[in-house]
Structures are given as structure tokens and as C-alpha cells.
N, C-alpha and C positions, 0 to 999 in steps of 0.2 A: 839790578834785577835782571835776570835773566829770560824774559819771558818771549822774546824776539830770539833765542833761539831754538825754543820747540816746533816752531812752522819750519823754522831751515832744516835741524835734523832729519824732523821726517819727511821733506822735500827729497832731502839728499838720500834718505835709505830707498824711497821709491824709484830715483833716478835709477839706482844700483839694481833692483831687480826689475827696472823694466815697468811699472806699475805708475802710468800716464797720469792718476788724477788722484794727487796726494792727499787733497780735500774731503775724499771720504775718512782716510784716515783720522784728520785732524778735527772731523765729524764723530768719533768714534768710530769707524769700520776698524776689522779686523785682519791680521796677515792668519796664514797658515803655514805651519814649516811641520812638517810629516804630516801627524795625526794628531799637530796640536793648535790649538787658536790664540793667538797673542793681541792682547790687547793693552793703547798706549793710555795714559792716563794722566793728562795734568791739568792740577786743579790748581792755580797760584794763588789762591784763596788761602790755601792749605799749606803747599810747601811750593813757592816760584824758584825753585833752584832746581828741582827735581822732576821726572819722568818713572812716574812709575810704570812695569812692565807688566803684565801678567798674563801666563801661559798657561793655559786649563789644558791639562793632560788627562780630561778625564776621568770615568767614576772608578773608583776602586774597586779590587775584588777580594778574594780570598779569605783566609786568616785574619781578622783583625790585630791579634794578638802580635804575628808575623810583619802585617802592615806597620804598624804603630812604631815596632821596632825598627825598620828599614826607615822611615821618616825619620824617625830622630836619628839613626844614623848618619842620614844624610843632610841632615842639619847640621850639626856636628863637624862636619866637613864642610860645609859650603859657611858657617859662623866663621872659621879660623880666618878664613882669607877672605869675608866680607861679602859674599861672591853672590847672594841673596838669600831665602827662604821658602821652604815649601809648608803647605799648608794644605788644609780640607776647607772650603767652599762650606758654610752653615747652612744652606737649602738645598746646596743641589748635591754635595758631597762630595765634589769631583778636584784629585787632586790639582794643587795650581803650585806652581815655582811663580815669584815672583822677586823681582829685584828695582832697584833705585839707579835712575841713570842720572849724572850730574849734567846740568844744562850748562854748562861754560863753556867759554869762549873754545876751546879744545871737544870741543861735543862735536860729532859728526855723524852722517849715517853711517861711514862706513865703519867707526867704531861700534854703534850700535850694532850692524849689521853682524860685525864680528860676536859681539857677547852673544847675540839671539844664535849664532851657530855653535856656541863654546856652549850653551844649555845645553847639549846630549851627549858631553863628555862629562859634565858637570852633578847631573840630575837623571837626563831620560834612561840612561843605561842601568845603571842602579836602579832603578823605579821600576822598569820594565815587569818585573814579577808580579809587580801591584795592581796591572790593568787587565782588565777583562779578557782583551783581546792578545794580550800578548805581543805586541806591536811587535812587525819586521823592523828593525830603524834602520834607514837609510844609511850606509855612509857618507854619501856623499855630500848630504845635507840638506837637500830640498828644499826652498824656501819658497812660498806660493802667495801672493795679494790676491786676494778674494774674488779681485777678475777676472783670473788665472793666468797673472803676469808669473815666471817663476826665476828661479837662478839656480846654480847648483855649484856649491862651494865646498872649498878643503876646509876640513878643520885642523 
């Protein structure tokens, strides 16, 4: 079982940006990286092998017709290579990426830290037409802990 290494990973992603008390996270707190909120999620009730991710990008706008096809688009793409899922939120509406991190022995923040920056080559660019705002995205990558520890990395 794997469950002794969800407190190390996310020990070690906080060390990486800086974010002194990783116990909110593993409380449920959330990161921010641009204008999105990520939150970690393991329940070993359910699956002890896994970390699920999930980054609320926000309510959608436009075309539905437009949206609906860009989603499956980009499912489509992100299926082949395993790489996770985007979805609609059933109350709140707002689209979310989400993905599966494996907790083994090879589990790190700084692998984490790397997929959570590989989402806006993956997902937010593509997406970007679907939000309200229109989001500037960062290249640089922004990655923000909620207490306003940040990093700012290459992708």
C-alpha cells in the first residue's frame, strides 16, 4: 500500500515552491497556478495507489455547441497518451482537468510539480476560448500556494 507516500509527495511539492506548511494541503487546502485552483485528493478507502488532481479552470462561456466540441477534442488528445480528463463540475459547471498521480515508490513532488506545469501545454491553451475571461496564460508558469508562496518554472 502506498499510503505513506501521499504526505512525502506533497511535503516535497511544497518544499519546491516554497509553501512552509504542507498540512494545509493534506487538510485539503488548495494550490493556484495562474487562474486555476488545484486540488489533491486521496481517499485510500477508494483507490491507496492514487492521487487524484483536480484543477477547476472555471465557468464556461460561449457556444455551447463550440464548447462541447473543443472538450471532446481535447479529450481525445489527452485519452491517447493517458495524460487525464476534462470535465463539467454538475453544480457549479466550471470546467475541471483532472488526472491520476501514481503514489509509488518513484512518486515525487517534483514529478508532480512537473505534470501540474505540463496542464497548460496540455489542456489550458486549447481551453482558453471556453472561459469567460479569456485568460492571459502566463508562460512562465506561475505556480502560487494559497499563502502566497510561488515559483515560476519552464515548461
Amino acid at each position: 500500500m502506498h499510503t505513506s507516500n501521499y504526505p512525502r509527495v506533497i511535503k516535497e511539492l511544497c518544499e519546491l515552491i516554497g509553501f512552509a506548511d504542507h498540512a494545509v494541503l493534506l487538510r485539503g487546502g488548495k494550490l493556484q497556478i495562474d487562474d486555476y485552483r488545484i486540488s489533491f485528493i486521496f481517499n485510500p478507502g477508494y483507490d491507496a495507489k492514487n492521487l487524484l488532481v483536480y484543477l477547476d479552470m472555471g465557468a464556461l462561456a460561449g457556444d455551447r455547441k463550440h464548447v462541447y466540441e473543443t472538450l471532446l477534442k481535447i479529450n481525445f488528445e489527452l485519452g491517447i497518451g493517458q495524460r487525464g480528463w476534462i470535465s463539467m463540475h454538475p453544480q457549479t459547471h466550471h470546467l475541471f482537468y483532472s488526472f491520476s498521480y501514481l503514489l509509488d515508490e518513484a512518486a515525487s513532488g517534483r514529478v508532480l510539480l512537473d505534470r501540474l506545469l505540463r496542464f497548460s501545454g496540455d489542456v489550458a491553451l486549447g481551453a482558453i476560448d471556453l472561459l469567460p475571461q479569456h485568460r492571459a496564460f502566463s508562460t512562465a508558469g506561475s505556480l502560487h500556494a494559497t499563502q502566497g508562496a510561488s515559483l515560476r518554472g519552464n515548461r
